[in-house]
KOLBADO-79018 format. One record per residue (C-alpha): residue in three letters; x, y, z. Coordinates in steps of 0.05 Angstrom, whole numbers, padded with zeros to 5 digits, always signed. Layout:
<recs>
ALAXYZ;...
</recs>
This chain:
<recs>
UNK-00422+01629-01793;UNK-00473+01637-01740;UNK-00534+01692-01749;UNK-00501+01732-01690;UNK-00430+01713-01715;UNK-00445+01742-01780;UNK-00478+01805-01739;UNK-00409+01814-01701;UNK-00363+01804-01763;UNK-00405+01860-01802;UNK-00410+01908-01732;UNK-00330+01901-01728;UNK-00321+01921-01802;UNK-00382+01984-01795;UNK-00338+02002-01740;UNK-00271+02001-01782;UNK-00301+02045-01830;UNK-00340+02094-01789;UNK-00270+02101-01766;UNK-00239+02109-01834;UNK-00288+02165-01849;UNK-00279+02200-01782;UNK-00206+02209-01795;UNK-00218+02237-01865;UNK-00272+02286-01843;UNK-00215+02305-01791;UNK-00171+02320-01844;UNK-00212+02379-01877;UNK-00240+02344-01942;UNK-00303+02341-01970;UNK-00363+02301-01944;UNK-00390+02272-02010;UNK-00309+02257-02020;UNK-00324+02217-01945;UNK-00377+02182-01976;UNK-00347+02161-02041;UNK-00282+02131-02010;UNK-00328+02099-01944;UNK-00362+02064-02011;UNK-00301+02042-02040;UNK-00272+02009-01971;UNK-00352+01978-01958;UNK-00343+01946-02036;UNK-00278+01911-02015;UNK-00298+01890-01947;UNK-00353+01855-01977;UNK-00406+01889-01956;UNK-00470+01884-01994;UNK-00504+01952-01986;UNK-00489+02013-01949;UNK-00525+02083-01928;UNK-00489+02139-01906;UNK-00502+02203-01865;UNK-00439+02249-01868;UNK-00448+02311-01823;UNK-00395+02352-01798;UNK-00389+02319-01719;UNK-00414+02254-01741;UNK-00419+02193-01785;UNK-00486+02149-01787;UNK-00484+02084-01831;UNK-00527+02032-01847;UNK-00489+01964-01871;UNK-00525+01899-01902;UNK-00479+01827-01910;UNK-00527+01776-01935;UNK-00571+01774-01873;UNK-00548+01819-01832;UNK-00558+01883-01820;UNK-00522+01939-01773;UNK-00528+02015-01756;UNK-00471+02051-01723;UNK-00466+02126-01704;UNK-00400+02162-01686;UNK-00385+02225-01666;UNK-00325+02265-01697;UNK-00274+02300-01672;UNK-00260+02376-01685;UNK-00246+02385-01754;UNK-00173+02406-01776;UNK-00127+02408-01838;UNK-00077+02352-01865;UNK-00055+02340-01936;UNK-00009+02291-01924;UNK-00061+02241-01880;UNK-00114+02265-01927;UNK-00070+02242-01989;UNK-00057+02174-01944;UNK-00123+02153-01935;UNK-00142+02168-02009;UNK-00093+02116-02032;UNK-00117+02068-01973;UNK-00186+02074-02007;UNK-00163+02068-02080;UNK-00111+02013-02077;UNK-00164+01962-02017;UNK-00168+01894-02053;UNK-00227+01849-02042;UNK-00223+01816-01976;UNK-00199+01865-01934;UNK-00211+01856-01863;UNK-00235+01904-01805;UNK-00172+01890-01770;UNK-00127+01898-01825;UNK-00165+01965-01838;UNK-00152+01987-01765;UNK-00076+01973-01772;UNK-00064+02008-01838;UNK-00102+02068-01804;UNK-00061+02060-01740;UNK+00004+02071-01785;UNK-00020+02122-01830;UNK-00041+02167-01747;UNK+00038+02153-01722;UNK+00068+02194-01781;UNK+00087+02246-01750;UNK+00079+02321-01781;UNK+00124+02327-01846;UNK+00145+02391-01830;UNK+00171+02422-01751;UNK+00135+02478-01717;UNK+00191+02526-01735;UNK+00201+02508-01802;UNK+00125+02522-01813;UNK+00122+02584-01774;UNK+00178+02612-01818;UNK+00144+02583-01880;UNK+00076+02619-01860;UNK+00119+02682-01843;UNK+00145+02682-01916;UNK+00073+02679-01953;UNK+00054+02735-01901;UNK+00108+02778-01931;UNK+00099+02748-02009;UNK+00025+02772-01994;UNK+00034+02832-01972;UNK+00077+02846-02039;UNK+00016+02823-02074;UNK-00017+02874-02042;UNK+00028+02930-02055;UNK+00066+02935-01992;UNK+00133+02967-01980;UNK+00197+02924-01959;UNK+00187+02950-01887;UNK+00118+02927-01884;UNK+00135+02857-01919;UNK+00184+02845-01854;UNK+00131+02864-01810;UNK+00075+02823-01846;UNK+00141+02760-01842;UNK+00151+02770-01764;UNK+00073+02773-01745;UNK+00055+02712-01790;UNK+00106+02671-01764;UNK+00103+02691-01682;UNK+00028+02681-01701;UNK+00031+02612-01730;UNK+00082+02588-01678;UNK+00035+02610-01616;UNK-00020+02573-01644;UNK+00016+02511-01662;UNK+00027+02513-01589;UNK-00035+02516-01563;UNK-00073+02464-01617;UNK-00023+02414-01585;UNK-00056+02427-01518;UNK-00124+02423-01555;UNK-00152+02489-01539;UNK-00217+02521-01567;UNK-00210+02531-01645;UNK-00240+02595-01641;UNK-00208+02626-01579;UNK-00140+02608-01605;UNK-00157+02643-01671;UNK-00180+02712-01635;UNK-00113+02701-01591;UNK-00063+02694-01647;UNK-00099+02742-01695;UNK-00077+02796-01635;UNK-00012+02763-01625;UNK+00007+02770-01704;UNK-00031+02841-01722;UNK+00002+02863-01653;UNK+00074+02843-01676;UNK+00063+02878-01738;UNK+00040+02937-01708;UNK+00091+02947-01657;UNK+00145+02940-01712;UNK+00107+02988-01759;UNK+00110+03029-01697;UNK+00189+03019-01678;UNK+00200+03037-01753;UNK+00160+03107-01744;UNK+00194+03119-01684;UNK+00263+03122-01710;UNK+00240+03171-01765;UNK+00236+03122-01821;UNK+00188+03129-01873;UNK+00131+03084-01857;UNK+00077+03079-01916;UNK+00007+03059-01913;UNK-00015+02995-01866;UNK-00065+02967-01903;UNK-00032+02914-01944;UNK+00009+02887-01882;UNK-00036+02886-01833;UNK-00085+02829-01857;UNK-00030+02801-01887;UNK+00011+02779-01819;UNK-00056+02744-01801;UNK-00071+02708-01874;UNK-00052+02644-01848;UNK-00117+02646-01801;UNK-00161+02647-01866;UNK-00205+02587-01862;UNK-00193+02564-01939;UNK-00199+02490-01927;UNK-00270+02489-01895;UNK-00304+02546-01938;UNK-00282+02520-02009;UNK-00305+02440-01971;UNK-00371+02477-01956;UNK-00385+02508-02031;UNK-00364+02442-02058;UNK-00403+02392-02008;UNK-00465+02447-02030;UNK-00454+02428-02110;UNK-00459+02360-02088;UNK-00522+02358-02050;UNK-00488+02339-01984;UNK-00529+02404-01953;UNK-00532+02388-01878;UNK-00449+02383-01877;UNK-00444+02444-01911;UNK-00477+02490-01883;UNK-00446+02456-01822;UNK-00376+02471-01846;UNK-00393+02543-01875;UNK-00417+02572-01805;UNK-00354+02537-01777;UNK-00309+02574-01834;UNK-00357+02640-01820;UNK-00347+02640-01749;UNK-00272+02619-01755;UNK-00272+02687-01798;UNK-00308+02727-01751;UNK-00263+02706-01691;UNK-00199+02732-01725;UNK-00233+02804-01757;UNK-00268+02822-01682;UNK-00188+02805-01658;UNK-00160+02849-01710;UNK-00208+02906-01706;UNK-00189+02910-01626;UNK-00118+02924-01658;UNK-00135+02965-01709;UNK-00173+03011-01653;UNK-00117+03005-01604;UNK-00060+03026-01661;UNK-00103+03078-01696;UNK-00097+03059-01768;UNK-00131+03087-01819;UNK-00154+03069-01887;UNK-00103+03097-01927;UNK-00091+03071-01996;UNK-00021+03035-02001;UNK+00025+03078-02049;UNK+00035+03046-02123;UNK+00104+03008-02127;UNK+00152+03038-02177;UNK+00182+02988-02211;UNK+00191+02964-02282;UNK+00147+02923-02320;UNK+00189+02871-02318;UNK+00211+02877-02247;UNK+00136+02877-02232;UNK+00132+02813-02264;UNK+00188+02773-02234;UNK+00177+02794-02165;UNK+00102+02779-02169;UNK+00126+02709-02194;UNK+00169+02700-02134;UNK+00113+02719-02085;UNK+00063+02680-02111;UNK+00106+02614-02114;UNK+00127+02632-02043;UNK+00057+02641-02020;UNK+00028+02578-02047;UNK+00094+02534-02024;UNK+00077+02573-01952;UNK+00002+02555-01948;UNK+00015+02480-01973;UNK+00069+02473-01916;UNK+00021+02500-01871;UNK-00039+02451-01884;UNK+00024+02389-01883;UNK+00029+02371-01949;UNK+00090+02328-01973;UNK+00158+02374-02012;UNK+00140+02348-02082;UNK+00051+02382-02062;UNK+00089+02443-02041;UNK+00125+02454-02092;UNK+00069+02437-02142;UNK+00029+02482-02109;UNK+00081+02553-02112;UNK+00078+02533-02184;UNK-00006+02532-02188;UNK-00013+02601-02149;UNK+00052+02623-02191;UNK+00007+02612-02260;UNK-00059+02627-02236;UNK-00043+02698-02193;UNK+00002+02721-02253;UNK-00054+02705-02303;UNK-00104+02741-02246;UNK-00067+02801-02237;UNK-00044+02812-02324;UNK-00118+02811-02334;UNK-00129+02861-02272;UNK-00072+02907-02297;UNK-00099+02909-02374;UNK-00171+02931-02350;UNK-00211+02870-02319;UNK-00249+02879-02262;UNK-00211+02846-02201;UNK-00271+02790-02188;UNK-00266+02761-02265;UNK-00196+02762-02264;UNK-00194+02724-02208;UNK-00244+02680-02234;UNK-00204+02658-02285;UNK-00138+02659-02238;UNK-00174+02610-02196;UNK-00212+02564-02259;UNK-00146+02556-02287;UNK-00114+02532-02226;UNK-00172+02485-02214;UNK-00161+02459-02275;UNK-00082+02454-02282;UNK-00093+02417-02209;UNK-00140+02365-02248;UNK-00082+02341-02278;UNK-00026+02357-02223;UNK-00067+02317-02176;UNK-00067+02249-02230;UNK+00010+02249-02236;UNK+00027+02267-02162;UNK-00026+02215-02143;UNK-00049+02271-02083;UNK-00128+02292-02070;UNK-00135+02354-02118;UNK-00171+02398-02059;UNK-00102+02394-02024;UNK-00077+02428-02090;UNK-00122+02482-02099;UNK-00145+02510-02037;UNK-00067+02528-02029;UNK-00056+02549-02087;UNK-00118+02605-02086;UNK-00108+02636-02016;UNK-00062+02677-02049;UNK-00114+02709-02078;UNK-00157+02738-02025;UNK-00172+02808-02031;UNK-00121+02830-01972;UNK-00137+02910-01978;UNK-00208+02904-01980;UNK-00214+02852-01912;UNK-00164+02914-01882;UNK-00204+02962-01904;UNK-00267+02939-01880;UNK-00247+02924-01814;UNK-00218+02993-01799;UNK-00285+03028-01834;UNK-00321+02990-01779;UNK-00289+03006-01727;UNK-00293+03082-01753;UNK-00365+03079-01763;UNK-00357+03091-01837;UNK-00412+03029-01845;UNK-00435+03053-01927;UNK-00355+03047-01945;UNK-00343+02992-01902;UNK-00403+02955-01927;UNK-00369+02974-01990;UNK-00310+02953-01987;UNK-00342+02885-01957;UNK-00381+02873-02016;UNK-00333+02885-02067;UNK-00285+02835-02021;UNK-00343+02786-02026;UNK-00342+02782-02092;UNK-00272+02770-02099;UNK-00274+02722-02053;UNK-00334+02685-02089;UNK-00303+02686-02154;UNK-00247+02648-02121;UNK-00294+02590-02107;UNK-00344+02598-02166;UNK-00263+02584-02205;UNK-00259+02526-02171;UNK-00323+02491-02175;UNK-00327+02514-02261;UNK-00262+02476-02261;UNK-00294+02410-02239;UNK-00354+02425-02282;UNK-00300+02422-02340;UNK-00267+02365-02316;UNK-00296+02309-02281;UNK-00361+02291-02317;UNK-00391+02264-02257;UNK-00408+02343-02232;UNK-00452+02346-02291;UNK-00494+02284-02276;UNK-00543+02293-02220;
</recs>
């Protein structure tokens, strides 16, 4: 082959690639897990040597074939979720046999971009409105606030489904459906104390009918990309997940002024032990199967994913109830589901971050983000900033679970 044959052969497959990466940054996943699978496709496309820069908007790489050489930049699309693709283009990567061509590449990428989502809009509006209620169980709510917390998450989800298909501004349509969703709930919460019910405390359904807007997949991506030295992407991807974050709590305080609610404790649940137990069960397995339909993971993810968060928030909230601090218990909550997912993740043949970000959101400390939006907006800043911290922590013991689970095991964490 000719000097500029060879030059045009190597461009086509840099191009094939860049793609390849592109679509798996796209899908929410790590960008040292870009880089190792970019490797893996460069190895059996016969390319020689290969430099990668993984950022958050785009991919730069540097390709060597014998004698030529090639550099390529692409920009990235906005960033979303996708188990199932995500899952897809892991096995592309793990099962390419030496030889494999750029066009090849292109078509088995082409395929895997037709699937079509595995669940409808409705189902997964009804499957978000479900962990809404399960969480706001979790968080001690009342059967009239679960319903609420069910008909906010799901109106919520639905709306924004909606407008993502019309590719509107990530952040816009965050603020929009966090009022949509903490709206609904309000005005139902509101219908219910008009016809002289017995309404208790708001806090725990509140933030839970806009849970779903939680950015899980791009803050737990950040901390991990940070382990791994890929610092540029993740700080990249944190002040995405942080201004995701901020989006939805400015939204919700607005509501929270509008409805006047108050800080309130929620009222204890009394139950039996055992009651306690099986109903927790049921809420986490609910929750976890919600958030994995949600982020488009395949029936067989989902369902190993209610089991994860079924295990780990029942270990998390026994060792909260017999004296542990919340943020250790949920240390341990989250390490063992990081570590049940290292082996979930080998038999279902799915990328384990698709396993555990699910499986944790669960876990998010619902009546201290609640609290500390309505201290705000009542200038209580000490017990706001209070209630903030000790949210932070939980919240950081989530991921610090995670990333001690790969420390334990996958050796390569340990090896700089």
């Amino acid at each position: 082959m000719s000097p500029a044959g060879a030059d045009a052969a190597l461009t086509q497959a840099v191009d094939a690639l860049i793609e390849f990466g592109g679509l798996m940054l796209r899908t929410g996943t790590e960008a040292f897990r870009v880089r190792q699978r970019m490797d893996e496709l460069a190895r059996a496309m016969g390319i020689d040597a290969l430099a990668l820069h993984v950022l958050l908007g785009s991919i730069e790489v540097t390709a060597r074939r014998g004698d030529a050489h090639v550099t390529l930049v692409s920009e990235i699309g906005p960033v979303g979720i996708d188990a199932r693709r995500l899952g897809d283009l892991e096995r592309l990567a793990h099962r390419a046999q030496p030889g494999l061509g750029a066009a090849e590449l292109r078509e088995k990428l082409k395929a895997i971009t037709a699937k079509p989502p595995v669940f409808p809009i409705a189902v997964t509006a009804i499957a978000v409105g479900i962990a809404s209620g399960s969480f706001s169980y979790l968080n001690e709510g009342g059967a009239y606030e679960i319903a609420a917390a069910f008909a906010g998450g799901a109106v919520g989800q639905f709306l924004r489904s909606l407008l993502f298909r019309h590719h509107l501004n990530q952040f816009a349509v965050t603020a929009i459906c966090a009022v949509l969703a903490s709206g609904v709930y309000c005005l139902i919460m509101g219908a219910l104390a008009g016809a002289a019910l017995a309404v208790p405390s708001h806090g725990a359904g509140f933030i839970s009918s806009s849970l779903f807007l939680v950015p899980g997949f791009p803050l737990i991506a950040g901390m991990l990309d940070m382990l791994q030295h890929q610092t540029v992407a993740a700080i990249a991807r944190l002040a995405y997940g942080t201004t995701v974050l901020l989006s939805a709590a400015f939204a919700l305080s607005l509501v929270a002024a509008a409805a006047g609610l108050t800080a309130s404790p929620p009222a204890p649940p009394h139950l039996s032990e055992a009651a306690t137990l099986g109903l927790r069960a049921v809420a986490s397995f609910a929750g976890g199967c919600g958030f994995a339909i949600l982020y488009n993971s395949p029936l067989r993810t989902v369902l190993a994913v209610g089991c994860l968060a079924l295990v780990g928030n029942e270990l998390r909230l026994a060792l909260h109830d017999f004296g542990m601090a919340l943020p250790p218990a949920t240390f341990v909550g989250a390490l063992t589901v990081g570590l049940l997912a290292s082996f979930v993740s080998t038999w279902l043949d799915e990328p384990r971050i698709t396993l555990t970000v699910p499986g944790i959101i669960i876990m998010v400390p619902g009546t201290y983000a609640f609290e500390t939006v309505v201290l705000f907006n009542q200038g209580d800043v000490l017990p706001a900033l209070q209630a903030a911290t000790l949210g932070g922590f939980v919240v950081g013991a989530m991921a610090l679970g995670l990333a001690a689970a790969r420390f334990v095991s996958e050796r390569g964490w340990l090896v700089e």
